[in-house]
VODOMI-208488 format. One record per residue (C-alpha): residue number from 1; z, x, y; residue in three letters. Coordinates in steps of 0.25 Angstrom, whole numbers, plus 2048, in hexadecimal, padded with zeros to 3 digits. Layout:
N
[atom NUM, [Z, X, Y], "ALA"]
...
! end
This chain:
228
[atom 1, [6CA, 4C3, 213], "UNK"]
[atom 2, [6D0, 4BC, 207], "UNK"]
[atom 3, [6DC, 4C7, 206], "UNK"]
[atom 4, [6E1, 4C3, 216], "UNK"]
[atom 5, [6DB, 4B4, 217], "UNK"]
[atom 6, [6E8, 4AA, 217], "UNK"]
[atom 7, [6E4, 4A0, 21E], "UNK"]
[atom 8, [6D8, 499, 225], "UNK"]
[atom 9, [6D9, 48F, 22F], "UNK"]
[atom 10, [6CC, 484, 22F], "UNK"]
[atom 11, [6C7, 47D, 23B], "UNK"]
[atom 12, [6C6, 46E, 239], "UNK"]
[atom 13, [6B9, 467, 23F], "UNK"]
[atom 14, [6AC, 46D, 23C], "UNK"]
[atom 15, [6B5, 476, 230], "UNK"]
[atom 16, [6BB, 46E, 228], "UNK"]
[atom 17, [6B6, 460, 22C], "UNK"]
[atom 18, [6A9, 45B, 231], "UNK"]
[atom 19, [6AC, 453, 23C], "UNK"]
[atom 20, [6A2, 454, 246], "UNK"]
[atom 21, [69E, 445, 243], "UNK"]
[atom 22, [6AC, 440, 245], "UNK"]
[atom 23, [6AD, 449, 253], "UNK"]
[atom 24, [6A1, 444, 259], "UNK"]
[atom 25, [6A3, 436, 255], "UNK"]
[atom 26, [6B1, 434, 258], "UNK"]
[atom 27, [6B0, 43D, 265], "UNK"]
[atom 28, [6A5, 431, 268], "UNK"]
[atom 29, [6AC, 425, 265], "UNK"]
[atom 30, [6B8, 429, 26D], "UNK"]
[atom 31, [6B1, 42D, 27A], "UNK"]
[atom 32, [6A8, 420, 279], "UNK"]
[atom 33, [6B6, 419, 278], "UNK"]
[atom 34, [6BB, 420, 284], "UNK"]
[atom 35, [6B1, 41D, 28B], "UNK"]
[atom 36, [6A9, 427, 28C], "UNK"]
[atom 37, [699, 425, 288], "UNK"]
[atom 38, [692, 434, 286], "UNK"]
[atom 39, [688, 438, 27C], "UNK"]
[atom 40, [68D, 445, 274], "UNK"]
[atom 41, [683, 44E, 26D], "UNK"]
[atom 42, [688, 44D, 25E], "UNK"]
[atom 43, [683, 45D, 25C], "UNK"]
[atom 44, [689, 461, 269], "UNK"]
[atom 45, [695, 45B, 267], "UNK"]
[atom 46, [696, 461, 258], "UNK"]
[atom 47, [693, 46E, 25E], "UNK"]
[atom 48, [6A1, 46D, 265], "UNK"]
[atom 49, [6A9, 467, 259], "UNK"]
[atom 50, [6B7, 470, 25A], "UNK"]
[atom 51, [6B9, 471, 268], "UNK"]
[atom 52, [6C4, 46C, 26E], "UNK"]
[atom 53, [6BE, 45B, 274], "UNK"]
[atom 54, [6C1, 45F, 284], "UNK"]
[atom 55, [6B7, 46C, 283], "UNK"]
[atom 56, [6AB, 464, 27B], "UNK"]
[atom 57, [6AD, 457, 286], "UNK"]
[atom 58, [6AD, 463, 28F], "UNK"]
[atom 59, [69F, 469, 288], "UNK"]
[atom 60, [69A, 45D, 287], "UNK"]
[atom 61, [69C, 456, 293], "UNK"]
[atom 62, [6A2, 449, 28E], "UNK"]
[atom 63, [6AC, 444, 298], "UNK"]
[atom 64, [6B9, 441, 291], "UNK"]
[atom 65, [6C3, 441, 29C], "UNK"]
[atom 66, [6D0, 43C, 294], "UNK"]
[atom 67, [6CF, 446, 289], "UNK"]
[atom 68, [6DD, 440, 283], "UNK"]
[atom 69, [6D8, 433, 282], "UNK"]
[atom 70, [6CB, 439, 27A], "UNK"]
[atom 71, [6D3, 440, 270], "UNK"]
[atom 72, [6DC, 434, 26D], "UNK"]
[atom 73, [6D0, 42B, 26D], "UNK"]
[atom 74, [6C9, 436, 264], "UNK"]
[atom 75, [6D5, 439, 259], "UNK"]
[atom 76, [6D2, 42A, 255], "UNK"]
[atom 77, [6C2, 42A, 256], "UNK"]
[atom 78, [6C2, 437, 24E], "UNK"]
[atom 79, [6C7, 42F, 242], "UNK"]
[atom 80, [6BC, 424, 244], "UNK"]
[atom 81, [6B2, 42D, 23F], "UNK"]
[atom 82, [6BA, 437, 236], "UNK"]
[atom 83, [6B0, 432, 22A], "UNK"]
[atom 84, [6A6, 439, 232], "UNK"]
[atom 85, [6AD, 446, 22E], "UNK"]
[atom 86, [6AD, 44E, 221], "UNK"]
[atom 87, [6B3, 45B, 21B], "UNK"]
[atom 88, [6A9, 466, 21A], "UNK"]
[atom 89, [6A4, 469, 20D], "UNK"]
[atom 90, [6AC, 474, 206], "UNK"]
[atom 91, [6B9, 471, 210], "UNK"]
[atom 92, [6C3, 46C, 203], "UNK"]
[atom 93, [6BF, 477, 1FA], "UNK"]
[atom 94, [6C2, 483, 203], "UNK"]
[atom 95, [6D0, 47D, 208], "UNK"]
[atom 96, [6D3, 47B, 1F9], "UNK"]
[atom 97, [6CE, 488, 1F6], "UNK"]
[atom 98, [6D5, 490, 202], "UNK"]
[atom 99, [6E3, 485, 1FC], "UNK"]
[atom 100, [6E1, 48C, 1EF], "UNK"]
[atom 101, [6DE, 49B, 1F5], "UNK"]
[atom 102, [6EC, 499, 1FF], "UNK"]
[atom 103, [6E5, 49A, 209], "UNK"]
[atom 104, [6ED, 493, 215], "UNK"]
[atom 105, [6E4, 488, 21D], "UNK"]
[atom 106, [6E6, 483, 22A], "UNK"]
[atom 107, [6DC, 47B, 233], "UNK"]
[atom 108, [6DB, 47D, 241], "UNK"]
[atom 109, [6D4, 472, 24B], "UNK"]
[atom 110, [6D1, 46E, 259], "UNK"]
[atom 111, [6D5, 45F, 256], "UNK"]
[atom 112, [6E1, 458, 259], "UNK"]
[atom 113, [6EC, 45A, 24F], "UNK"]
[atom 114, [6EF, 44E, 24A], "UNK"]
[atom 115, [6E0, 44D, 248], "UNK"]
[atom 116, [6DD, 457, 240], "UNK"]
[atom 117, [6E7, 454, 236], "UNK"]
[atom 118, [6E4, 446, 235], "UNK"]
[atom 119, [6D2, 44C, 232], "UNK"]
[atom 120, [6D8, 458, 227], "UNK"]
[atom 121, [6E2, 44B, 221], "UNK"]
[atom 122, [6D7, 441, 222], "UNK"]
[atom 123, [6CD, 44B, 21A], "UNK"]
[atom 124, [6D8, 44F, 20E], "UNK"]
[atom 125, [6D7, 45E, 215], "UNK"]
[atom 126, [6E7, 460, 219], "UNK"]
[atom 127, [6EC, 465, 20C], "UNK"]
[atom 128, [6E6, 473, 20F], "UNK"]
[atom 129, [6E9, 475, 21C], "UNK"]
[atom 130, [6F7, 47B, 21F], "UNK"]
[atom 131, [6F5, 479, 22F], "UNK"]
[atom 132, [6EC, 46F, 235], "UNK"]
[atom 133, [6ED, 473, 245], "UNK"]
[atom 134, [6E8, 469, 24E], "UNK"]
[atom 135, [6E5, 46B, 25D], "UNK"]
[atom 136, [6F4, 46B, 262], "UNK"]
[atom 137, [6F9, 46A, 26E], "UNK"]
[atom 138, [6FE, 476, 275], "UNK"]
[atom 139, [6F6, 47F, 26B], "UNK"]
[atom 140, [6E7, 483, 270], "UNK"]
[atom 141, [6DC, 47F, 266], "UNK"]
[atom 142, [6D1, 489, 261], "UNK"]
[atom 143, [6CC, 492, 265], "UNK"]
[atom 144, [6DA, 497, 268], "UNK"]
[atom 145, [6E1, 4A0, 25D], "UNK"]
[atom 146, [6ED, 497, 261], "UNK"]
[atom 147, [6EB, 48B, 255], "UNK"]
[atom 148, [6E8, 496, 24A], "UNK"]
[atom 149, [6F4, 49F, 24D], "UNK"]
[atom 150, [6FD, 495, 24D], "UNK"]
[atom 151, [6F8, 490, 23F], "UNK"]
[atom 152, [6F7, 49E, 23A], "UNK"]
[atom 153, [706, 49F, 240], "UNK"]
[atom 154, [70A, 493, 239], "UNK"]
[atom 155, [703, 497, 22A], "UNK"]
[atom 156, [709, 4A4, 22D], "UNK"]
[atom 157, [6FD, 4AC, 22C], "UNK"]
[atom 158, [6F5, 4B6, 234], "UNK"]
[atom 159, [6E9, 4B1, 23B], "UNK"]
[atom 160, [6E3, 4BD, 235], "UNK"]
[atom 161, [6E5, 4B7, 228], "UNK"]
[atom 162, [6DE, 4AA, 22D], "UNK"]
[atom 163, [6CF, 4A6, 22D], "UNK"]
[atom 164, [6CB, 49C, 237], "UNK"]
[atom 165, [6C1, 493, 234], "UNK"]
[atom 166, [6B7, 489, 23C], "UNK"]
[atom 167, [6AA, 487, 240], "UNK"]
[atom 168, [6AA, 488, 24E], "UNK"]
[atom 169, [6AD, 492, 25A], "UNK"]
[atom 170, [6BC, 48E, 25C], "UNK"]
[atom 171, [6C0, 48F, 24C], "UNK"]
[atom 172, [6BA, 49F, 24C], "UNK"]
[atom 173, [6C1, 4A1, 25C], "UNK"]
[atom 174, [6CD, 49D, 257], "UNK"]
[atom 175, [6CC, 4A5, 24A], "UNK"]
[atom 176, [6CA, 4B0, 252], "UNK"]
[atom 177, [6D2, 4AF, 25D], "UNK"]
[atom 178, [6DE, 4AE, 253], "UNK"]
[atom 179, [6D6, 4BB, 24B], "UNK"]
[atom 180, [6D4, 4B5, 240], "UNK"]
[atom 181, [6C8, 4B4, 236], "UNK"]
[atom 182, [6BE, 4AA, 239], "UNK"]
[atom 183, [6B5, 4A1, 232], "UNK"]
[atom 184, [6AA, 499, 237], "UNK"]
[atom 185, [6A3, 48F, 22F], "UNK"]
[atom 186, [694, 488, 231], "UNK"]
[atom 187, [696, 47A, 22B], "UNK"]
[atom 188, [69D, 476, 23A], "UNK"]
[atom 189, [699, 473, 248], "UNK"]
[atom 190, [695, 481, 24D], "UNK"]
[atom 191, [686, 489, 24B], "UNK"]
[atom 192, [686, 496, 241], "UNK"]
[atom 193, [681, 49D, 24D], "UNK"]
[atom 194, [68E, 496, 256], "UNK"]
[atom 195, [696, 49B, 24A], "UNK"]
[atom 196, [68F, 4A9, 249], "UNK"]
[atom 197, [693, 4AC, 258], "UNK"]
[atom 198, [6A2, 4A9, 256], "UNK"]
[atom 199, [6A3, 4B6, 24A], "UNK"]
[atom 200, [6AA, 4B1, 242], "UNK"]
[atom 201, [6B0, 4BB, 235], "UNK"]
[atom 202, [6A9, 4B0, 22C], "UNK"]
[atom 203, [69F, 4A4, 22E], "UNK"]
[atom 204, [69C, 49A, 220], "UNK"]
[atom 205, [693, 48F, 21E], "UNK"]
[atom 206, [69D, 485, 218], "UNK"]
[atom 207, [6AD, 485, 212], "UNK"]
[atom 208, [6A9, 48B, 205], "UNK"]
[atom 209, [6A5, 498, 20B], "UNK"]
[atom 210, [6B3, 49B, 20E], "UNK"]
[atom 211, [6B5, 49F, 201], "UNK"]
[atom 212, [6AD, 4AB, 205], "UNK"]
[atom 213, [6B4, 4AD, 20F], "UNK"]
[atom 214, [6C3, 4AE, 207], "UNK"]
[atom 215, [6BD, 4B4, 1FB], "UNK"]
[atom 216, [6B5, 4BF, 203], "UNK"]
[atom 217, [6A9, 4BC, 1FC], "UNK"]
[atom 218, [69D, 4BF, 206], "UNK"]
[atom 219, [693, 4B7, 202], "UNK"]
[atom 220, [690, 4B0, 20D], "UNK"]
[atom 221, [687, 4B6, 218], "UNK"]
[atom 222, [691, 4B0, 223], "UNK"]
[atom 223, [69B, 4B6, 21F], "UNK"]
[atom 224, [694, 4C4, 21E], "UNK"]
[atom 225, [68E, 4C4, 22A], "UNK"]
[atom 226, [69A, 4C2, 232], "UNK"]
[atom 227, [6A3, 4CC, 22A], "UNK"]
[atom 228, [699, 4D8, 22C], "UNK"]
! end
């Protein structure tokens, strides 16, 4: 894969961060102070981490009615409980090392834009990225192919020459919808077995697996398992 790989596009929550604390708590201190006094089930809730907020108040049956006014509540809670939200293990050293390999680097994310580059700035992450592409209006959101083509379009590679990686069922649609590669890794919001039933080519445990991946060294089972 190393000869045709020139760029890999990273989800954000649940890939590069761990936000689940930060989500959960900010989502319920902004209802609370729009009124709205409803118990969330913390696994449930993690379990839906990616999608978009109007299908997991939908899933949920949490009754926000001014969805607007939820989001420009949230966008100020979020940063409340930022603290609450770490890097993964392993996240610095394979962007530096994909830096170094010239491997281009894009990040792709439901969040609103402005959000998402204030959390890649706030953790010391937006040296590596070339694009950063927020949820924007007029352009659908994963799983449509929509976001990567266009950040494919504006690196000036071919999304056959991408690897698209996350850890839920949106990231590996998305990659696939645009026919490129995909990567799933474990150390998000989703089961191994959720994981397993999305096929994706490659699924690792935690960021320093993609080295494997580049390198073509098969020595994890994942990856052989999925590659047969």
């Amino acid at each position: 894969m190393n000869n045709t790989l020139k760029h890999i596009c990273f989800d954000l929550d649940g890939t590069i961060i761990d936000s689940n604390l930060t989500i959960y708590r900010s989502t319920l201190a902004t209802l609370r102070s729009l009124n709205i006094n409803i118990e969330i089930d913390a696994d449930e809730f993690r379990g839906r981490i990616g999608h978009h907020f109007t299908d997991i108040f939908e899933a949920m049956n949490i009754p926000v009615t001014d969805f607007e006014e939820f989001i420009k509540v949230y966008k100020k809670k979020y940063f409340d409980f930022i603290s609450d939200s770490v890097v993964f293990e392993g996240v610095p050293e394979i962007l530096e090392y994909l830096k170094q390999k010239g491997i281009l680097i894009s990040l792709l994310t439901t969040k609103a834009q402005d959000q998402a580059d204030r959390i890649i700035e706030h953790f010391g992450l937006k040296k590596y990225f070339s694009i950063v592409m927020g949820r924007r209006d007029g352009i659908p959101h994963k799983p449509s192919p929509v976001p990567l083509f266009l950040i494919c379009k504006s690196l000036q590679v071919n999304p056959e020459e991408t690897l698209m990686l996350g850890d839920t069922e949106l990231d590996i649609e998305c990659g696939k919808n645009a026919n490129a590669k995909t990567c799933a890794i474990m150390h998000g919001y989703r089961t191994l077995e959720e994981l397993e039933r999305l096929y994706p080519d490659f699924i690792i445990e935690s960021m320093s697996e993609l080295r494997n991946i580049i390198e073509k060294e098969s020595s994890s089972y994942f990856r052989l398992k999925f590659n047969q």
